[in-house]
VOPAGU-2260 file (C-alpha; in pm, 1 decimal, decimal comma):
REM VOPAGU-2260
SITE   aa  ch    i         X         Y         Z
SITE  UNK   A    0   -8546,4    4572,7   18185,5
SITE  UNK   A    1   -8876,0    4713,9   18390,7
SITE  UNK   A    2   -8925,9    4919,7   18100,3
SITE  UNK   A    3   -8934,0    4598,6   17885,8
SITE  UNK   A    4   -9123,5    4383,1   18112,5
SITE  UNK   A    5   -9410,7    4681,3   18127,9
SITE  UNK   A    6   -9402,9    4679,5   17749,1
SITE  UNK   A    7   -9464,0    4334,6   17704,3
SITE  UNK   A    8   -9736,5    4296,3   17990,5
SITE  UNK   A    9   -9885,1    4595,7   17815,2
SITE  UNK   A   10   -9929,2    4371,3   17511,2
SITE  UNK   A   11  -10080,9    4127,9   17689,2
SITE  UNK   A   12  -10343,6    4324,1   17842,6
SITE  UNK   A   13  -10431,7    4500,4   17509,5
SITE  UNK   A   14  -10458,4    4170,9   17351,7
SITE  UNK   A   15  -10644,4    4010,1   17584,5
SITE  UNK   A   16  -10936,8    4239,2   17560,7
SITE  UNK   A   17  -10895,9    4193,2   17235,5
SITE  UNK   A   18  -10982,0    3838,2   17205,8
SITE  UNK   A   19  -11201,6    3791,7   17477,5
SITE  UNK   A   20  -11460,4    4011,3   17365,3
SITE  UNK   A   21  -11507,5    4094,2   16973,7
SITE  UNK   A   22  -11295,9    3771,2   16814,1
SITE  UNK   A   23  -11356,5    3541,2   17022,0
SITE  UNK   A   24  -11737,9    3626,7   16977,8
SITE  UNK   A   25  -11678,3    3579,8   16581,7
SITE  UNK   A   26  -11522,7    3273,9   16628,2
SITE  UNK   A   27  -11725,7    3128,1   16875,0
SITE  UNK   A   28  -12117,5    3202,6   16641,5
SITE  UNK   A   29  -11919,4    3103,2   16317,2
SITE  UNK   A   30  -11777,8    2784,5   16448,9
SITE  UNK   A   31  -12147,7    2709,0   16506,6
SITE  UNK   A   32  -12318,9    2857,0   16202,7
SITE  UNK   A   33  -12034,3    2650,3   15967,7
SITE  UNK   A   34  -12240,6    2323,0   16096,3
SITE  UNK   A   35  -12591,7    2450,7   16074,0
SITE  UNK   A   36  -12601,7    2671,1   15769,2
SITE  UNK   A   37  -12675,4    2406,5   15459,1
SITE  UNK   A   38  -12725,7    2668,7   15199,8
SITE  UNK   A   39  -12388,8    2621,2   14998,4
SITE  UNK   A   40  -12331,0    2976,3   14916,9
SITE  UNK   A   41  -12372,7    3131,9   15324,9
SITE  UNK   A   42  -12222,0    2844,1   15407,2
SITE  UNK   A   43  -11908,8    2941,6   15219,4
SITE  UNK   A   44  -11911,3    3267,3   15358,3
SITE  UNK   A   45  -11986,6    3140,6   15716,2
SITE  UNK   A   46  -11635,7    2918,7   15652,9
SITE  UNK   A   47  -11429,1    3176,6   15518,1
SITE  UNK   A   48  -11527,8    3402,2   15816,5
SITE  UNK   A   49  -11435,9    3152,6   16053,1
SITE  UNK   A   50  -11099,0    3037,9   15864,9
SITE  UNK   A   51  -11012,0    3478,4   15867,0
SITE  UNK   A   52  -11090,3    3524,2   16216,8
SITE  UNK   A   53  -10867,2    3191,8   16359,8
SITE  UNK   A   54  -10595,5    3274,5   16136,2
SITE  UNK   A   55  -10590,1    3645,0   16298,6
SITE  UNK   A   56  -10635,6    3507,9   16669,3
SITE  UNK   A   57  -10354,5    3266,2   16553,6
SITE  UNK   A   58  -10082,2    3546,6   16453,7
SITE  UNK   A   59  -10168,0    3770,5   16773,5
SITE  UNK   A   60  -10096,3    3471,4   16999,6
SITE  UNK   A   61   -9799,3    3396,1   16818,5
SITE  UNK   A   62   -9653,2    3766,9   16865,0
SITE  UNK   A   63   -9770,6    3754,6   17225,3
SITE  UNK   A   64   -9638,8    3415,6   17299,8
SITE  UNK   A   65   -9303,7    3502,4   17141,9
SITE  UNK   A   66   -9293,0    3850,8   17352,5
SITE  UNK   A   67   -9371,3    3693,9   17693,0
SITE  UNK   A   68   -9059,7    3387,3   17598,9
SITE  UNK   A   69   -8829,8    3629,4   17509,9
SITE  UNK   A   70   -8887,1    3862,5   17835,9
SITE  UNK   A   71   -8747,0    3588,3   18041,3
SITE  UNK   A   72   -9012,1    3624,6   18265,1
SITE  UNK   A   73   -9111,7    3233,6   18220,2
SITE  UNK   A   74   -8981,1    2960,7   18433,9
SITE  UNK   A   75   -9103,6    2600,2   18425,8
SITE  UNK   A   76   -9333,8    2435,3   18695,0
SITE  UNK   A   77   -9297,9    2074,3   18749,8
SITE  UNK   A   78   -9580,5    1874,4   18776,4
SITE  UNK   A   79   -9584,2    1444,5   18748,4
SITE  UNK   A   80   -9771,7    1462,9   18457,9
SITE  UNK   A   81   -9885,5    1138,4   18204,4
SITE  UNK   A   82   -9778,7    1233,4   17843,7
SITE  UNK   A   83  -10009,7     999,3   17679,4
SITE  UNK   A   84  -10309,0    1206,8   17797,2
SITE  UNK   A   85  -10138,5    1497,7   17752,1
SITE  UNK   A   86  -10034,6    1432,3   17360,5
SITE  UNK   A   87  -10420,2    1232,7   17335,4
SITE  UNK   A   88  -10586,1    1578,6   17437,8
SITE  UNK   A   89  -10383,9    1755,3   17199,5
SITE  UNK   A   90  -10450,9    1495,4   16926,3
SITE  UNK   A   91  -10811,5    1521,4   16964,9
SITE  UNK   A   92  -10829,3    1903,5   16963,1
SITE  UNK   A   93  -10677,0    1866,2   16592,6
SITE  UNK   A   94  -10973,3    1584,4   16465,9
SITE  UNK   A   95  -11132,7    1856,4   16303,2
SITE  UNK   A   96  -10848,6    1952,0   16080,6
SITE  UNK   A   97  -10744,5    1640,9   15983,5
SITE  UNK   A   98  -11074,0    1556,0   15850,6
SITE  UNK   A   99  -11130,2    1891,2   15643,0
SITE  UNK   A  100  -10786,6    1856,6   15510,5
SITE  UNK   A  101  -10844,8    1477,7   15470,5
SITE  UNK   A  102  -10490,9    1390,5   15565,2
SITE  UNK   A  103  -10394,6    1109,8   15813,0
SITE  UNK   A  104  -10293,0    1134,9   16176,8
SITE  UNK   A  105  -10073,0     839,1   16326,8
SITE  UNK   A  106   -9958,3     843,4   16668,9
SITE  UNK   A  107   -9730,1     564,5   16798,2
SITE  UNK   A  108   -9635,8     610,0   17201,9
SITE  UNK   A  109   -9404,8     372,9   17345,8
SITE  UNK   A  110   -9573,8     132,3   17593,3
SITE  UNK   A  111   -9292,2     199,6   17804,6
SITE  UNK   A  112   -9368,6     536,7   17880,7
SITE  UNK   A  113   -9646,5     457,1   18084,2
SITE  UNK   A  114   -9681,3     632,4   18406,9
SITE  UNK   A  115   -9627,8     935,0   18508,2
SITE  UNK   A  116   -9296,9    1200,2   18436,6
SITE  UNK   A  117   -9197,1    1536,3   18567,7
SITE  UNK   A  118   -9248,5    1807,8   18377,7
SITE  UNK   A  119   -9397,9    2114,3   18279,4
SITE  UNK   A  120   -9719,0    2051,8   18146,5
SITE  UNK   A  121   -9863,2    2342,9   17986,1
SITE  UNK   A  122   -9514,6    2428,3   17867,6
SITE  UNK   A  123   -9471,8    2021,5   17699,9
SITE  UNK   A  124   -9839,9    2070,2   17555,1
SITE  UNK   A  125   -9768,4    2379,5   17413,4
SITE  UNK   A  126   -9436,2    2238,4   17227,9
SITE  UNK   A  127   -9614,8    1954,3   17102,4
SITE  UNK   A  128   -9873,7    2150,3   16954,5
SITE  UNK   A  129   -9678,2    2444,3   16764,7
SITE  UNK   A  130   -9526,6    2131,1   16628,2
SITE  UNK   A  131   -9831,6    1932,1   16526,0
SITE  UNK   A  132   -9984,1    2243,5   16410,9
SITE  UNK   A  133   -9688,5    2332,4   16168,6
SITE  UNK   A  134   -9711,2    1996,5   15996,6
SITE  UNK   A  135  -10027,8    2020,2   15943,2
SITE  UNK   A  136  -10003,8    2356,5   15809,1
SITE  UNK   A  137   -9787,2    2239,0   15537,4
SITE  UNK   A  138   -9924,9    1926,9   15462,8
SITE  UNK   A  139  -10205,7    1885,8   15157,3
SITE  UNK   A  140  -10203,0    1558,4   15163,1
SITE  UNK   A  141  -10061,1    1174,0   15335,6
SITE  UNK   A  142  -10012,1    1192,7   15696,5
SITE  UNK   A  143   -9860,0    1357,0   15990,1
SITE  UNK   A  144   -9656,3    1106,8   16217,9
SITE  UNK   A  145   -9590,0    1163,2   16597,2
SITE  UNK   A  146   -9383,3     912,3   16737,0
SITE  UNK   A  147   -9290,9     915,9   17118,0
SITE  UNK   A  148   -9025,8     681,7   17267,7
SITE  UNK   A  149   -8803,8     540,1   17529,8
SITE  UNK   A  150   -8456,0     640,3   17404,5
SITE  UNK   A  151   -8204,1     581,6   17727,3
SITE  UNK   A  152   -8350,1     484,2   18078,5
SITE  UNK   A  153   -8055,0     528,8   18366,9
SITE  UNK   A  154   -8183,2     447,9   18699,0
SITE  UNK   A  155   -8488,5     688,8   18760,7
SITE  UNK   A  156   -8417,6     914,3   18450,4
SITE  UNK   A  157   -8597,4     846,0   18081,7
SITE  UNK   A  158   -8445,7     973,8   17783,4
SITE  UNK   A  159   -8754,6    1032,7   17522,8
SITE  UNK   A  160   -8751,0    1126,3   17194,5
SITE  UNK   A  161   -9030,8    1332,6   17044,7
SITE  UNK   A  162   -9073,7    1308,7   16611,8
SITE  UNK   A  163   -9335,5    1446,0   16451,3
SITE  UNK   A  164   -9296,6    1425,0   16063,5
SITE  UNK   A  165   -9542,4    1499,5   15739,3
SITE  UNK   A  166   -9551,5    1457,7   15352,9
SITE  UNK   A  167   -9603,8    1784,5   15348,4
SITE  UNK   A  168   -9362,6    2039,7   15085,1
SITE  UNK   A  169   -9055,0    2005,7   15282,0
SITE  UNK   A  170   -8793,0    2273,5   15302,2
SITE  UNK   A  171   -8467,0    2330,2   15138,7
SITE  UNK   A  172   -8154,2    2273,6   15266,3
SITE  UNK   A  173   -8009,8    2622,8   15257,4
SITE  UNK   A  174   -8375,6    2762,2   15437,4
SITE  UNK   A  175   -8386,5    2523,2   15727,1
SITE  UNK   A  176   -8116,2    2777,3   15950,0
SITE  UNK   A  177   -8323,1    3045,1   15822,3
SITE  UNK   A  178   -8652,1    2925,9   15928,5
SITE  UNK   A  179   -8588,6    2885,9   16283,5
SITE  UNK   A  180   -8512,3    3297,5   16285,5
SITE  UNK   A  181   -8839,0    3541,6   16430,5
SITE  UNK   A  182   -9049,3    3684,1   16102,7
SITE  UNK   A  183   -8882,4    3431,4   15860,8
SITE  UNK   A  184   -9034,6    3230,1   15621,4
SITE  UNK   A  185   -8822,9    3040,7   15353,8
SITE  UNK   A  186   -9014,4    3271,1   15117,5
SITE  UNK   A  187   -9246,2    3514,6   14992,7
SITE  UNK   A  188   -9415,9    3236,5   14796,9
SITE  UNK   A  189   -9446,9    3066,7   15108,1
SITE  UNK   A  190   -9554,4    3317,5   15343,7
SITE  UNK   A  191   -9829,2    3396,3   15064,9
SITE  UNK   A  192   -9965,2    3095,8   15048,1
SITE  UNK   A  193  -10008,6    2937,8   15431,8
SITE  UNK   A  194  -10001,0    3297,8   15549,5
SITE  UNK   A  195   -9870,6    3303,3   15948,5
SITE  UNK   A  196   -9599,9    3547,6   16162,6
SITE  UNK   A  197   -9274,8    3322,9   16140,0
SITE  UNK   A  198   -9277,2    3304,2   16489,6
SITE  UNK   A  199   -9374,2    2902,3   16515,8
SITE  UNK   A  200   -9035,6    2757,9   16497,3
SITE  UNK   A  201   -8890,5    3031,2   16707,5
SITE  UNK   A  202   -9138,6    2978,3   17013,9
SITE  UNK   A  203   -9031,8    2614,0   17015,9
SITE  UNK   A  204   -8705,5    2683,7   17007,5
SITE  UNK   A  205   -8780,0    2864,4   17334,2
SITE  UNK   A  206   -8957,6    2667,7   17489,3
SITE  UNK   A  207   -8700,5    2396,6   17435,3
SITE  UNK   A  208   -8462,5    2628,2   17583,7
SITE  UNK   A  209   -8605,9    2611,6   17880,7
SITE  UNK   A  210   -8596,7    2188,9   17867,5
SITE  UNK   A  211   -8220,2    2264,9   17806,8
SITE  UNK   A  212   -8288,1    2087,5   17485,0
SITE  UNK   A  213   -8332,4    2171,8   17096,8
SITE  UNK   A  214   -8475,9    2131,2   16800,0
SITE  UNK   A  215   -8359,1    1905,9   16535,5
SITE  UNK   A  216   -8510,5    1937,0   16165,1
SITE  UNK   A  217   -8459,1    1703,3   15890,4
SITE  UNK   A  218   -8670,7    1757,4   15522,1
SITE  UNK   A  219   -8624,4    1693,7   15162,5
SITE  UNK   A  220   -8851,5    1978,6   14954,5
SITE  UNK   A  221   -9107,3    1814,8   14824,3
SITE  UNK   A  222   -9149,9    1519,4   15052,7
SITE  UNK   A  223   -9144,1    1607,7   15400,6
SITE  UNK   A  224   -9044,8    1699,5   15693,1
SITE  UNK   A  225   -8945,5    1588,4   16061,1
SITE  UNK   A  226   -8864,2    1746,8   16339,7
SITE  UNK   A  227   -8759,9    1587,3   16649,9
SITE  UNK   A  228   -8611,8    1657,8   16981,4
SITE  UNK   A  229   -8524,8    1504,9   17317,1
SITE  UNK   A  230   -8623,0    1526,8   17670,0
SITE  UNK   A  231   -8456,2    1392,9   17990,2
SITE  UNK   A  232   -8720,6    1317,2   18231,3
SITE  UNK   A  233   -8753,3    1210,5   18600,2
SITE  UNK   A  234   -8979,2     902,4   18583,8
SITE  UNK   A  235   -9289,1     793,4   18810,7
SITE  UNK   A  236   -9433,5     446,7   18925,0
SITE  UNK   A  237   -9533,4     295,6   18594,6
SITE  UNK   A  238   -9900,4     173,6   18516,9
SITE  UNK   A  239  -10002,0    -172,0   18514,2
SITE  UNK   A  240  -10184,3    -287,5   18148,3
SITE  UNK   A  241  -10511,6    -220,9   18338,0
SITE  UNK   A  242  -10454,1     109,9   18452,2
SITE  UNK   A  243  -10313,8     233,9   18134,8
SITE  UNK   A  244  -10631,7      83,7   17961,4
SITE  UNK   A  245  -10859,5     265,1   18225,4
SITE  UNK   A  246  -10706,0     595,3   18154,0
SITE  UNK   A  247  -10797,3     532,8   17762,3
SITE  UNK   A  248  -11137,6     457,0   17859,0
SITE  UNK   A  249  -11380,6     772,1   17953,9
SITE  UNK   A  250  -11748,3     813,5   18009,4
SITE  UNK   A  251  -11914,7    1073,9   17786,1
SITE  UNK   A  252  -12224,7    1087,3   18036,2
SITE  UNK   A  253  -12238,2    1448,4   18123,6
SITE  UNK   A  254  -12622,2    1481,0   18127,9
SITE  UNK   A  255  -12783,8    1690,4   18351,2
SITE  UNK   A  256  -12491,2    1819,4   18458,7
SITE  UNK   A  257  -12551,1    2141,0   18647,7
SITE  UNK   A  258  -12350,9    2445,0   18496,8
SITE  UNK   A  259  -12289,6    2784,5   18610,2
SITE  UNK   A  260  -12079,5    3058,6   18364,2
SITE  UNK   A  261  -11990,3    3390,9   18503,0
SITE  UNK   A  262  -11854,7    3624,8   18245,9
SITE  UNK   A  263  -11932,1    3993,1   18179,0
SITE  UNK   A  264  -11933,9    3998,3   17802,1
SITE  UNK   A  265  -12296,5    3933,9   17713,6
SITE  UNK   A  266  -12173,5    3783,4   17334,1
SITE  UNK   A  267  -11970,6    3508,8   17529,8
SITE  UNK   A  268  -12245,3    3410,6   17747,3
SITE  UNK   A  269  -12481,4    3395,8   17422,2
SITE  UNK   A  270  -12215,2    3180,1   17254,9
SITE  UNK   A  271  -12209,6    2913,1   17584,2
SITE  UNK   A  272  -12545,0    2869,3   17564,5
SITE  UNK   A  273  -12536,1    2776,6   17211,3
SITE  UNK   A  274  -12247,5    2551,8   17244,8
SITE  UNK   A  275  -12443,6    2367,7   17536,8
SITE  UNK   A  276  -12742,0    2362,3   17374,0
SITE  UNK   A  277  -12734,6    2017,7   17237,3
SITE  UNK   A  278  -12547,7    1852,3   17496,7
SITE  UNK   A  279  -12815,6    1817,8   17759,7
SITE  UNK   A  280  -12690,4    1984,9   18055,6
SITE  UNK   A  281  -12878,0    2269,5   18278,5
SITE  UNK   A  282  -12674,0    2566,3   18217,0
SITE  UNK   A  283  -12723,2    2884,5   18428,4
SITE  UNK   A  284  -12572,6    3284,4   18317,6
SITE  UNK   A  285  -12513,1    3584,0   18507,0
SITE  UNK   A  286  -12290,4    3867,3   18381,9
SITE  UNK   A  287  -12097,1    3929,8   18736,4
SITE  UNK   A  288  -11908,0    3797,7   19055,8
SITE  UNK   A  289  -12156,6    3951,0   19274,2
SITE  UNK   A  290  -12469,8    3738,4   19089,6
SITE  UNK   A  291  -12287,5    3410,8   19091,8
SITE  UNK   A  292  -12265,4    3460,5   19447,0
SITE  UNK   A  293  -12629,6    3460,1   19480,0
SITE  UNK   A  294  -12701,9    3165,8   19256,2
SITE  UNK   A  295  -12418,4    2957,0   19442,7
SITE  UNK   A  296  -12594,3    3028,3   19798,1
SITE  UNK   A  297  -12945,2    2899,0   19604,8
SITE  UNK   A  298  -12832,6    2605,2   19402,4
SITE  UNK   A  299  -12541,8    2309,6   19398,5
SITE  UNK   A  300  -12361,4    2348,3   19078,8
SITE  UNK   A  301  -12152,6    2051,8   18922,8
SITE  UNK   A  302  -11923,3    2292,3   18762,1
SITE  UNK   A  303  -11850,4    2645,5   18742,8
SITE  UNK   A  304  -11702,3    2813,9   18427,0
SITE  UNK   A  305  -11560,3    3160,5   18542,9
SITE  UNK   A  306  -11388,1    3428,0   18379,8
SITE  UNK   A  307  -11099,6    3588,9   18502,7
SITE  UNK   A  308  -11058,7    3955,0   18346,3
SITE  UNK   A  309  -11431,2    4090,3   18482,6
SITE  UNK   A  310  -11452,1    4449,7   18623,0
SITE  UNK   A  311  -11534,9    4482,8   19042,8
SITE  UNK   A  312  -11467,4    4186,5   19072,9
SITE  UNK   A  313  -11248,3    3970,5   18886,1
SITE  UNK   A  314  -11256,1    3591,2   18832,2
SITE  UNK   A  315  -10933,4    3512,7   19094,8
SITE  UNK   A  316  -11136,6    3678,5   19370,9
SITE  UNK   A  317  -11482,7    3542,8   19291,7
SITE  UNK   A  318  -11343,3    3180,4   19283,8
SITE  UNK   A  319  -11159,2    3243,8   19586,2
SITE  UNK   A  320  -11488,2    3399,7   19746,4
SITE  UNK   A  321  -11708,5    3100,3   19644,2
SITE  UNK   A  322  -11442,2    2841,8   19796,3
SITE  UNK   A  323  -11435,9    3022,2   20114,2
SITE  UNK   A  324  -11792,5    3141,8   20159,2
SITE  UNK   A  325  -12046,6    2921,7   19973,7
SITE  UNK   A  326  -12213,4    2634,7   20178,7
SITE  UNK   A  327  -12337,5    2490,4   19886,2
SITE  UNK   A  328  -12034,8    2478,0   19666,2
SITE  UNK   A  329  -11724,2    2528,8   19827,9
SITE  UNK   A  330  -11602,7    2184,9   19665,8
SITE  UNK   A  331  -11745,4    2201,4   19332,9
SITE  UNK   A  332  -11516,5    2221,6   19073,5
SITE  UNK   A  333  -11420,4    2581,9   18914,1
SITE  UNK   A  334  -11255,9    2608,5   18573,2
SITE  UNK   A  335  -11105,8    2903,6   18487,7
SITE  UNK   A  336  -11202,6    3082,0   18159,1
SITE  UNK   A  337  -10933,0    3353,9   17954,4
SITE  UNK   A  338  -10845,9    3442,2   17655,6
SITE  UNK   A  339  -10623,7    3223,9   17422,8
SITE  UNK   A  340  -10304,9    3483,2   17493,7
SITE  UNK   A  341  -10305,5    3372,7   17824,7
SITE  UNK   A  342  -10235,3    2989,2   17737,9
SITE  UNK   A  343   -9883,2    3062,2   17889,4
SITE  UNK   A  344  -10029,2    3168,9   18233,8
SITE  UNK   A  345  -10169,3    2810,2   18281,7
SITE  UNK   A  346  -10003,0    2700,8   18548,5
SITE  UNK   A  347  -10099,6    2955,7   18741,4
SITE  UNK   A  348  -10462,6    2911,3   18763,7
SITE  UNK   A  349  -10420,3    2509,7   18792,5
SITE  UNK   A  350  -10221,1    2611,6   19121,1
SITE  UNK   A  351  -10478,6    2881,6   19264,3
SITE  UNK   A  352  -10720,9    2592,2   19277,3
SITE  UNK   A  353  -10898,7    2578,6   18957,6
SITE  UNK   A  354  -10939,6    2253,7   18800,2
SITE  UNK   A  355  -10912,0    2313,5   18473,7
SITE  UNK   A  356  -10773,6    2620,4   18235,4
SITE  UNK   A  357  -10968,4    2678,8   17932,1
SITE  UNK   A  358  -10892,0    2922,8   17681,4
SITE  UNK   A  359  -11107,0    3133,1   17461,6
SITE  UNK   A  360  -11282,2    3107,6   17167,1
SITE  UNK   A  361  -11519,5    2821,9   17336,0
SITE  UNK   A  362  -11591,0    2527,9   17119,1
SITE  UNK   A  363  -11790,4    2242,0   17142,0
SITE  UNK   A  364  -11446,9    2034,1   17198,2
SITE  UNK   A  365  -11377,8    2238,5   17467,0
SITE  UNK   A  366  -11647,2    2210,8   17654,0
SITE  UNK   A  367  -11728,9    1833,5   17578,8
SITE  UNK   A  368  -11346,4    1729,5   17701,0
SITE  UNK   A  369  -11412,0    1985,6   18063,0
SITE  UNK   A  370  -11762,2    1781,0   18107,1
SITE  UNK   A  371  -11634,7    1442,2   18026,7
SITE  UNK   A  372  -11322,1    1521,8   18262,7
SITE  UNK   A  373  -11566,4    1593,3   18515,6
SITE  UNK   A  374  -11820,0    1332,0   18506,5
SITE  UNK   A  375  -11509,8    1086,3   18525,9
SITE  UNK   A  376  -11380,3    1251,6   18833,6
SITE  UNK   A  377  -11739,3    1259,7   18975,0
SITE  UNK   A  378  -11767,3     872,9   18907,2
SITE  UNK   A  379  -11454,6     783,2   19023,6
SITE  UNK   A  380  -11457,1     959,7   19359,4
């Protein structure tokens, strides 16, 4: 069992370095280039660089994600958490795909719901959005539905039921017992054509072990698909209209926000500053702990982006450090920066301290959602 469990964190590690350094820089300068380059040939290029490089991030975090869910190393942390922010963040970080692939997104949440239920949330976010994302995977054209209700309510418990369905090809009968299996497609043809590990189905199925629930599938091939499952949930104190309208309703006003990223990999702090660049924010670099130190005893900082896997010393320390140490900062908000492998390790920065975990490649999304979730928090305290 040690054996196993030094194996898989092993893995890990190796991947990690991967895709915080070389990938992530790929992704990160073609995800920009893709909406500056107008020249229709480069530009085609520039697109099918991008599309090759997220597709091979995508099938190393599947492999790790399956590895570190099948180690049995992964417990759930309970949080009250709102799921219509949580399934509204995940909605908007698949915009983009929705309107290359100009299908339809429709998401129907049961007024209900509102307020707050306990749960794991990176573990509930990262359900929904293996889900989402294998809809939309299959699906050329119509819509992909998610539908969220109130099934059973006894005393402080909610039943909810989670659907997310598509017009996408649909699977046979005989292949849906099949699917669900690690490294199975329902065929070659298949696996040829959308590409992927075969691992999607069976890391929800995991996860949903862990909700002592699972996954029901119902499709007819060439129509659609719809898979659905069920949750019981302790409830919290429900919104009133006003609040839940409140919590729909954010400020984009993040100018001159004052920025600080720490991060050893000079590519990644190149690709920051690009991202920034038209967002009108002051954004400061240095390429270790020991600088940001400096720059946090000179200046107040409205947020500090830090990355965790840096040599000397590492991200966990320097945050803890600045907290302890810095006159100037100890209260300003740190957000913790890793690569994408790591989304399962969540938790565990959120409880350090950090206020926010975001994963690598960095996007404009990204970055625009952290500095919006700030400016709200600055305005409201």
């Amino acid at each position: 069992f040690s054996s196993r469990r030094r194996h898989t964190r092993l893995q890990g590690d190796w991947s990690s370095d991967v895709c915080s350094s070389d990938l992530n820089s790929i992704i990160g300068f073609s995800d920009l280039l893709k909406d500056r380059i107008t020249d229709e040939k480069n530009g085609k290029m520039i697109k099918s660089l991008n599309y090759s490089s997220k597709h091979l991030l995508s099938l190393i975090n599947d492999i790790l994600d399956f590895s570190k869910l099948s180690s049995d190393s992964i417990s759930l942390q309970n949080e009250g958490v709102d799921l219509r922010e949580i399934i509204n963040q995940i909605k908007n970080q698949f915009i983009p795909v929705f309107t290359e692939k100009q299908i339809n997104l429709e998401l129907n949440i049961d007024r209900k719901l509102s307020g707050k239920h306990v749960l794991d949330k990176v573990r509930i976010s990262q359900l929904l959005y293996n889900l989402i994302s294998n809809a939309v995977k299959f699906t050329e054209e119509g819509a992909v539905i998610i539908d969220i209700f109130l099934k059973e309510e006894i005393d402080d418990k909610q039943t909810i039921a989670f659907k997310i369905s598509d017009t996408g090809i649909g699977i046979n009968q005989a292949d849906i017992r099949k699917i669900q299996q690690p490294f199975i497609q329902a065929s070659s043809n298949i696996s040829n054509k959308f590409g992927g590990t075969g691992l999607g189905l069976s890391i929800v199925n995991k996860l949903l072990e862990l909700f002592n629930s699972e996954l029901q599938i119902e499709s007819e091939l060439g129509r659609g698909s719809e898979f659905s499952f069920e949750l019981t949930l302790s409830k919290g104190k429900a919104m009133s209209d006003e609040q839940i309208q409140a919590d729909l309703t954010v400020t984009e006003d993040h100018r001159n926000l004052e920025l600080l990223y720490v991060d050893d990999m000079k590519m990644n702090l190149y690709v920051l500053e690009e991202v920034v660049r038209d967002m009108n924010v002051n954004l400061d670099i240095c390429e270790s702990a020991t600088d940001s130190f400096k720059l946090c005893d000179k200046k107040k900082y409205d947020l500090i982006l830090m990355d965790i896997r840096m040599p000397e010393i590492d991200g966990v320390a320097a945050f803890k450090h600045i907290k302890e140490n810095s006159i100037k900062n100890r209260i300003t908000p740190i957000a913790a920066f890793t690569a994408n492998v790591e989304l399962i390790n969540s938790n565990k920065y959120l409880k350090m301290g950090f206020c926010s975990h975001i994963t690598k490649p960095v996007t404009q999304e990204k970055i625009k959602e952290l500095l919006i979730s700030i400016s709200n928090e600055s305005i409201s305290n």
